[in-house]
TISE-524981 format. One line per 3 residues: number of its first residue (from 0); their letters; for each residue x, y, z of N, C-alpha, C. Coordinates in Angstrom, 3 decimals, m for minus. Atoms other than C-alpha are relative to their C-alpha. Layout:
// TISE-524981
NUM) A) X Y Z X Y Z X Y Z; ...
// end
This chain:
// TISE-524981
0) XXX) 0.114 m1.337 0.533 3.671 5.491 8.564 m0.685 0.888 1.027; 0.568 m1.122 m0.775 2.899 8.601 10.236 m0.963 0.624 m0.592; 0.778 m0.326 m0.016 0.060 10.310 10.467 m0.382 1.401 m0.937
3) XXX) 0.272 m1.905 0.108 m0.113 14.074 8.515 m1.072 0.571 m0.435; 1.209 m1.031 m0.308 m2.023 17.030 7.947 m0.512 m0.696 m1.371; 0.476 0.755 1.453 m2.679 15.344 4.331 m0.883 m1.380 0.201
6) XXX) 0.740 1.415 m0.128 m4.318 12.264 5.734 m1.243 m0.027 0.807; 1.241 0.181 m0.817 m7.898 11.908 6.456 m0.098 m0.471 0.612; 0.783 1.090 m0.947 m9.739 10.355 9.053 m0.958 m0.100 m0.080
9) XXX) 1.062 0.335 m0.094 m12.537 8.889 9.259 m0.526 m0.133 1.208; 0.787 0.453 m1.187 m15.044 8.469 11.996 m0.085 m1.092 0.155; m0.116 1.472 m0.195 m15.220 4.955 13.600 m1.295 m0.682 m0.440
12) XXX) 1.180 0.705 0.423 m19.025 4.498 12.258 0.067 m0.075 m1.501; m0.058 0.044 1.420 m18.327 5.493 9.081 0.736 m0.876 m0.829; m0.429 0.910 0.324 m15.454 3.503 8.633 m0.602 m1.699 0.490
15) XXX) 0.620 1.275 m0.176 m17.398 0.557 9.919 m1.420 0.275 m1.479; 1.405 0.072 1.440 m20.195 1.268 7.098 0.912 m0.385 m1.114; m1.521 0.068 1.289 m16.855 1.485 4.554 m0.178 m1.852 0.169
18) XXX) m0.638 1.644 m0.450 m15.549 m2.123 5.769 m1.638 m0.820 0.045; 1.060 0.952 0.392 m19.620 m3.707 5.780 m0.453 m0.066 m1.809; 0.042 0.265 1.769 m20.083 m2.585 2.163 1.002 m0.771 m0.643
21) XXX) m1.042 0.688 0.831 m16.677 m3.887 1.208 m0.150 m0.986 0.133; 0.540 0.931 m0.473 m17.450 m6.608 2.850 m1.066 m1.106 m1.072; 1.492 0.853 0.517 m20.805 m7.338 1.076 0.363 m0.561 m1.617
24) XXX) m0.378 m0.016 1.583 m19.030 m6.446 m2.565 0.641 m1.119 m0.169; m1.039 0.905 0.659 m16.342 m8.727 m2.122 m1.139 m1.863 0.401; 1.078 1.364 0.138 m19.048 m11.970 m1.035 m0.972 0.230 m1.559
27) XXX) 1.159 0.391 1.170 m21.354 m10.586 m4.063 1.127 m0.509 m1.491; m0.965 0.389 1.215 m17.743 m10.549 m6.560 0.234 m1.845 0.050; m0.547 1.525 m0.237 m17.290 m13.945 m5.265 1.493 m0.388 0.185
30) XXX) m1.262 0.094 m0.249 m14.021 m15.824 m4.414 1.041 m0.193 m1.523; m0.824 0.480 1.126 m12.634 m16.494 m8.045 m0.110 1.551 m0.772; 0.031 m1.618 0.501 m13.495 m12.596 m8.717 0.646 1.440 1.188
33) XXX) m0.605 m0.929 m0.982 m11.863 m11.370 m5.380 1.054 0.847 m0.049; m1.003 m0.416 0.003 m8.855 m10.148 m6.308 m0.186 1.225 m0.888; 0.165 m0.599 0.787 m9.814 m8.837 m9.519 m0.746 1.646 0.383
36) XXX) 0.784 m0.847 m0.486 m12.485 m6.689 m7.690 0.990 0.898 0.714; m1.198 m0.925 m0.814 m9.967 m5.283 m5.048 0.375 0.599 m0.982; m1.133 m1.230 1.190 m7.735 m4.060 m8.230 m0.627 0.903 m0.476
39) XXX) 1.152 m0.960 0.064 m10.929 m2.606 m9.345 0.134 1.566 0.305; 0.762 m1.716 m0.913 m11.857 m0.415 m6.704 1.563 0.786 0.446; m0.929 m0.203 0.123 m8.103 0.016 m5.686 m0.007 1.110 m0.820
42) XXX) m0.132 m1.117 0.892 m7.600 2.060 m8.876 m0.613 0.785 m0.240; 1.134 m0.819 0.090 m10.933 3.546 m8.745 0.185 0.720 0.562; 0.109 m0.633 m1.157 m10.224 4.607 m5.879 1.339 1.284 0.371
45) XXX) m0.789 m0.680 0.676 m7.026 6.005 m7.052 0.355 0.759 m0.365; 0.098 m1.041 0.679 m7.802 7.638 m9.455 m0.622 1.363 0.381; 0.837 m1.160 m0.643 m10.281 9.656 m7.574 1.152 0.934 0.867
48) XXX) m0.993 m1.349 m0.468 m7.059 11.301 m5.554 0.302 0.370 m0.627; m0.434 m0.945 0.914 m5.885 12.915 m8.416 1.383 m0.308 0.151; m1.567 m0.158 m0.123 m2.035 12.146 m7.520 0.356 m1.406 0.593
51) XXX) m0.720 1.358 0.311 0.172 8.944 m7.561 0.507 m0.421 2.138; m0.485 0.179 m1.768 1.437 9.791 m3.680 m0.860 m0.431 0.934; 0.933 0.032 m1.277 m1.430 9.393 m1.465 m0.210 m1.744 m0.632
54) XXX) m0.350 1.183 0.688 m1.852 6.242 m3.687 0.922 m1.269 0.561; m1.275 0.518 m0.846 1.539 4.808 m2.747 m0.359 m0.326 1.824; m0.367 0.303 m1.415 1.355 5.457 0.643 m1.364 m0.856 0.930
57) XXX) 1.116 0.632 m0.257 m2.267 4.054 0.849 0.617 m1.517 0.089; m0.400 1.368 0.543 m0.496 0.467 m0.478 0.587 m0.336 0.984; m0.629 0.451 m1.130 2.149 0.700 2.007 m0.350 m0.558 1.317
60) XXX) 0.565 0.272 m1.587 m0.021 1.092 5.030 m1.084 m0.882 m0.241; 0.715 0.770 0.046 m2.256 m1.606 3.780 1.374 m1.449 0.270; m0.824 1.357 m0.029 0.832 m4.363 3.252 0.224 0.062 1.338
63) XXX) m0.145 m0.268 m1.684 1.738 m3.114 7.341 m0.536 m1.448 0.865; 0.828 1.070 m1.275 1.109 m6.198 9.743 m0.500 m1.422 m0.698; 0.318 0.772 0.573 0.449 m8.814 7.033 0.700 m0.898 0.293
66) XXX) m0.355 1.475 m0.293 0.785 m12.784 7.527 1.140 0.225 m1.217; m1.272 0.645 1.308 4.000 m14.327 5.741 m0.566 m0.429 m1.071; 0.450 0.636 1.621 3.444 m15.156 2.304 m0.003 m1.468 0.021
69) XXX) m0.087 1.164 m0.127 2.236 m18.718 2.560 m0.348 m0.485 1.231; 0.457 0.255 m1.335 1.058 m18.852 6.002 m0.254 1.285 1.331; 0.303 m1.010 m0.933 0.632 m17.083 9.465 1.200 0.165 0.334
// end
């Protein structure tokens, strides 16, 4: 996906503070609550855009570059 005027950026410290908290949440949810948690904040997170699109295209550019289902 491309980049547009609709898509934030973040600073590279900030998003490193982002990714240590997530980090910390998903060791405190534990591994048998990991998933659940992601769906969580996912929708939380969601909901907070106000609109279904930014949403979407968030999902897409997360599945991007992922191992085969079942291995590397």
């Amino acid at each position: 996906m491309t980049e547009t005027a609709t898509t934030p950026t973040t600073p590279f410290d900030e998003l490193e503070q982002a990714y240590e908290a997530l980090a910390q949440a998903i060791d405190r949810a534990g591994p048998h609550n990991e998933a659940v948690f992601l769906a969580k904040l996912a929708l939380t997170l969601g909901q907070q855009l106000g609109s279904v699109a930014p949403f979407k295209e968030a999902i897409a550019m997360a599945l991007q570059d992922l191992p085969a289902r079942g291995g590397a």
